[in-house]
C-alpha positions as CSV (number, residue, x, y, z in Angstrom):
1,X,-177.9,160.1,180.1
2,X,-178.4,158.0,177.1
3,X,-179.2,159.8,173.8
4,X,-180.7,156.7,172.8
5,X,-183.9,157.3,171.3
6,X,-187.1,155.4,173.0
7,X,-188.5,151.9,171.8
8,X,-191.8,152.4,170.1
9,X,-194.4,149.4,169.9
10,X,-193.3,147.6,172.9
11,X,-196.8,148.0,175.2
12,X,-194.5,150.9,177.2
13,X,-195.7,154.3,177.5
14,X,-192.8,156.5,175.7
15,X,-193.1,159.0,178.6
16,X,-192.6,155.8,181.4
17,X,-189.4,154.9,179.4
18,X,-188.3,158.5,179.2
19,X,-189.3,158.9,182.9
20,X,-187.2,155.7,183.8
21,X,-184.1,156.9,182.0
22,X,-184.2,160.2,183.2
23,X,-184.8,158.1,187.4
24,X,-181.5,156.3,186.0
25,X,-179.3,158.7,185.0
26,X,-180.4,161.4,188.0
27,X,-179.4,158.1,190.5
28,X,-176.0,157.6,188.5
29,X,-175.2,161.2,189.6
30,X,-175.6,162.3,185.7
31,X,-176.6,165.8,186.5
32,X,-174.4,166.5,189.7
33,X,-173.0,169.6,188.1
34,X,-175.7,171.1,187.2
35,X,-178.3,170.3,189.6
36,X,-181.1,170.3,187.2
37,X,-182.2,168.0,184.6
38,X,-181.8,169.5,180.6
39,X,-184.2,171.6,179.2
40,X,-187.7,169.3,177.8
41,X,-186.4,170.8,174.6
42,X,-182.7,169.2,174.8
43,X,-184.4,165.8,176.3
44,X,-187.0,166.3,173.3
45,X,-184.1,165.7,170.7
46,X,-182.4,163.5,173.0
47,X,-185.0,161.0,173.1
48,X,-186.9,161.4,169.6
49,X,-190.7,162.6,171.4
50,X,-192.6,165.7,171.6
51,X,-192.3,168.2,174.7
52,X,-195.4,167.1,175.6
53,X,-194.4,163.3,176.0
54,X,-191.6,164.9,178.7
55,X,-193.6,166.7,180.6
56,X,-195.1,163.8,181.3
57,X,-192.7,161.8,182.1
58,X,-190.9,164.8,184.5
59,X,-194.7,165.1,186.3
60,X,-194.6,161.2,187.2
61,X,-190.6,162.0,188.4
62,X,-192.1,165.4,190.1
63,X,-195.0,162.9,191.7
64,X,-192.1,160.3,193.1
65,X,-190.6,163.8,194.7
66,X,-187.2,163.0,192.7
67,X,-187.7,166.8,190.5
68,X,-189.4,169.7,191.0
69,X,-190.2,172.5,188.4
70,X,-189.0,176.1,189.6
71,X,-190.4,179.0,187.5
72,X,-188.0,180.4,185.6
73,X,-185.2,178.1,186.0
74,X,-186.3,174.6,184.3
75,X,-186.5,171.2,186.5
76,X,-184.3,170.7,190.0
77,X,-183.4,167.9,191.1
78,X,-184.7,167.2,194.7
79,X,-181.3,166.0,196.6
80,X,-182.9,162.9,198.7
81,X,-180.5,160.7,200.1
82,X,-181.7,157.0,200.5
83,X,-182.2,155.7,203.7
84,X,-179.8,153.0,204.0
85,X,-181.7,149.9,205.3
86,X,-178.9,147.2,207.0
87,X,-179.8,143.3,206.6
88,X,-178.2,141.5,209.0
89,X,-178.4,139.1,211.2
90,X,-181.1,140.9,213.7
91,X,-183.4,143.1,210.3
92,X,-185.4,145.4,212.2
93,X,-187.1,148.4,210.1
94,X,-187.6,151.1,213.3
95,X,-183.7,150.2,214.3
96,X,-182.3,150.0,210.9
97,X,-183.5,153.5,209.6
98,X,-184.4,154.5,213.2
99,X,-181.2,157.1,213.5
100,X,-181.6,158.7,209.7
101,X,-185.1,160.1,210.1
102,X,-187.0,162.1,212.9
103,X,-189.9,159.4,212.8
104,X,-190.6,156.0,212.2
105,X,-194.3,154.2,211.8
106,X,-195.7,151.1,210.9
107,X,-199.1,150.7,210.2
108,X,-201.2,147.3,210.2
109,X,-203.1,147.6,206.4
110,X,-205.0,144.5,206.7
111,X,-205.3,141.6,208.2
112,X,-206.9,137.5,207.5
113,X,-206.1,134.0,208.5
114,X,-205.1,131.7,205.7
115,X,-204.6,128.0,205.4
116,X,-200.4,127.8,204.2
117,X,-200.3,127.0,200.5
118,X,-197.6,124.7,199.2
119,X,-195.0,127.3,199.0
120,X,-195.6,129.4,202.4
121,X,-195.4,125.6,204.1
122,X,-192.0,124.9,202.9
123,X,-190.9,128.2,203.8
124,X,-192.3,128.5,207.6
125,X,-191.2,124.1,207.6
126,X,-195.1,123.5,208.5
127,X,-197.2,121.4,206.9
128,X,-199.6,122.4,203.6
129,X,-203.2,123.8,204.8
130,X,-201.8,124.8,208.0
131,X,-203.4,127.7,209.9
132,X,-201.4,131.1,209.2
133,X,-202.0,135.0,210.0
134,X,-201.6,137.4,207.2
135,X,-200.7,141.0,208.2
136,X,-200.4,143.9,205.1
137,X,-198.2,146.7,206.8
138,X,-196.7,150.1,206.0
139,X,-193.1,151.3,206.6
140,X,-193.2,154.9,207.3
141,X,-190.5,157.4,207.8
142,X,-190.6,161.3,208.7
143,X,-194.4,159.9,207.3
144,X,-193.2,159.3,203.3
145,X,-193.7,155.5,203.0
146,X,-190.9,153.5,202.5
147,X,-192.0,150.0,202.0
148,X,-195.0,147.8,201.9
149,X,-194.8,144.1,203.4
150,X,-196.9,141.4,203.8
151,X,-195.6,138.9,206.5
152,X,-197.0,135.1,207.5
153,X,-197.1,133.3,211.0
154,X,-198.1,129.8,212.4
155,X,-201.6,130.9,213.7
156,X,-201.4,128.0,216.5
157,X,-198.3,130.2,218.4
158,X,-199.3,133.9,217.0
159,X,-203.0,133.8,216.5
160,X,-203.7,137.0,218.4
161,X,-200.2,139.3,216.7
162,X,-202.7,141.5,215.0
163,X,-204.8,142.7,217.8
164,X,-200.9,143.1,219.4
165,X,-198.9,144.7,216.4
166,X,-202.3,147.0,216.2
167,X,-201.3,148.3,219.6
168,X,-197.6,148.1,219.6
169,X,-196.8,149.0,215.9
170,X,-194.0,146.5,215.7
171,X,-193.4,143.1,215.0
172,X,-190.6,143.0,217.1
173,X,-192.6,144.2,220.4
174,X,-195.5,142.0,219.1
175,X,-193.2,139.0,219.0
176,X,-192.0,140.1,222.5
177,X,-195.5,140.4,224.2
178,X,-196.6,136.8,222.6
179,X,-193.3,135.1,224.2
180,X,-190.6,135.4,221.5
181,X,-187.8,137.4,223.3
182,X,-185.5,137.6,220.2
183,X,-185.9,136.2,216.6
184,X,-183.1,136.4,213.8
185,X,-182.9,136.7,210.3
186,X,-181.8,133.7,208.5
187,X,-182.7,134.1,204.5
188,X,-182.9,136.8,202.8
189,X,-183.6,137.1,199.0
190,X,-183.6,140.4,196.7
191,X,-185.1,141.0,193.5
192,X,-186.5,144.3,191.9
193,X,-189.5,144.9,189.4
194,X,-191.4,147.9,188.2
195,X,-194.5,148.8,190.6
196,X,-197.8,147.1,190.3
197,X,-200.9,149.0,191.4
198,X,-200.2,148.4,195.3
199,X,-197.1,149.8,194.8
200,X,-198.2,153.1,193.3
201,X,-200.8,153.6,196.1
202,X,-199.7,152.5,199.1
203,X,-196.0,153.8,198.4
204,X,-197.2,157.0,196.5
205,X,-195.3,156.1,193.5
206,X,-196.0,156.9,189.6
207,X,-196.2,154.2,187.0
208,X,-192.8,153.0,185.7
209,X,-191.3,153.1,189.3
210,X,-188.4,150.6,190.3
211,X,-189.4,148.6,193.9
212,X,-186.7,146.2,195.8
213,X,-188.4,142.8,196.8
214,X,-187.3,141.1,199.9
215,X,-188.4,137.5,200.4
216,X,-187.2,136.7,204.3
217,X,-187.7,134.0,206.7
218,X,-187.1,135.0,210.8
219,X,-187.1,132.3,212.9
220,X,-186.7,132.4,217.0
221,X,-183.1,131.5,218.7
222,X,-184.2,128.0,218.6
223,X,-184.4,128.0,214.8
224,X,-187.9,127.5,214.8
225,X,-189.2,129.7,211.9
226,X,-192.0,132.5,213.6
227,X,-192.3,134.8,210.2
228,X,-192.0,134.7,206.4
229,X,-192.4,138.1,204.3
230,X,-192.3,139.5,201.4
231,X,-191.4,143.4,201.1
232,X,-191.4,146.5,198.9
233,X,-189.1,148.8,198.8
234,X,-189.3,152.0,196.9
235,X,-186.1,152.1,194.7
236,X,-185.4,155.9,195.4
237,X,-186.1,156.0,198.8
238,X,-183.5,153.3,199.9
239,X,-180.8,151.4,199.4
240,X,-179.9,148.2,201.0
241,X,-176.3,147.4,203.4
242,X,-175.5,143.9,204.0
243,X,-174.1,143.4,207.0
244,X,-172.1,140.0,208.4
């Protein structure tokens, strides 16, 4: 881990840095020896803060479920793997992490119909102001949330996929119910940024967390697009295989 010390003044909390170097350095396998991150009085003079300004940043890691404090031994380490979450050609999040975890769950957040600004036209090929359906949904597994999403479709062929994913809890058996067999993924873009306020609720994270954005378009075997989303992945929960 970097000794470097901490940059002051720059509208981040000292104990969010420290909290993301310490995420870092835990993810580059920096500890593996051990099994336990340095004592807050080493990562005190290590990073130029109080004790105080690392136990905060070790109760946000603690909160994330990457360390956990054991009396009378200092901080472990919480050995996690990721999940590793395939993009391919057929994306599916129940069959892609399906055979790592003991359960799998989706739930339907919210829901609204929305006229398709500039942006969601071009993507879903429609036309601006066009009628779409808005679903907020949770990725669960072994119930931990793994990602948030918030996916778009042409309400004139999927008006009623709410009232379906509500029952089914998947898109791809919603899809199936309103007449679209199969449906493949043909874009998929991926960014990452700290967590914003959704992020630290619905995905149980602390401030300072890293999420993985996934901007994708599906469309059905006729190459008509039936779905453009946006997802959140946890940083530290997964890690992303892509597959030709």
């Amino acid at each position: 881990m970097a000794g470097q010390k901490v940059q002051r003044q720059t509208g981040v909390a000292l104990w969010r840095q420290i909290a993301d170097r310490i995420r870092t350095s835990i993810n580059h396998g920096d500890f593996d020896d051990t099994g336990m991150v340095p004592p807050e009085t080493v990562l005190a003079l290590q990073f130029g803060v109080n004790r105080h300004t690392i136990r905060s940043a070790l109760a946000a890691l603690a909160q994330e479920g990457i360390v956990r404090a054991v009396q009378g031994r200092g901080t472990l380490i919480e050995r996690k793997e990721r999940l590793s979450f395939p993009i391919s050609k057929r994306t599916r999040f129940s069959q892609g992490i399906g055979d790592q975890v003991r359960e799998t769950r989706s739930v339907l957040l919210a829901t609204s119909e929305e006229p398709a600004s500039t942006e969601l036209a071009r993507q879903l090929r429609t036309k601006t102001g066009t009628r779409l359906v808005r679903l907020e949904t949770l990725g669960q597994a072994d119930h931990r949330p793994v990602s948030r999403a918030t996916s778009w479709f042409p309400a004139d062929r999927f008006g009623a996929i709410a009232e379906v994913y509500r029952t089914t809890g998947s898109i791809t058996k919603a899809f199936r119910e309103l007449g679209v067999p199969d449906y493949v993924r043909v874009v998929t873009e991926i960014t990452a940024t700290h967590a914003d306020e959704g992020d630290l609720a619905d995905l149980q994270l602390s401030p300072g967390a890293i999420v993985l954005i996934t901007q994708a378009l599906n469309t059905d075997l006729d190459n008509v697009p039936v779905q453009y989303s946006i997802s959140r992945f946890a940083a530290d929960r997964v890690r992303f295989t892509i597959e030709n």
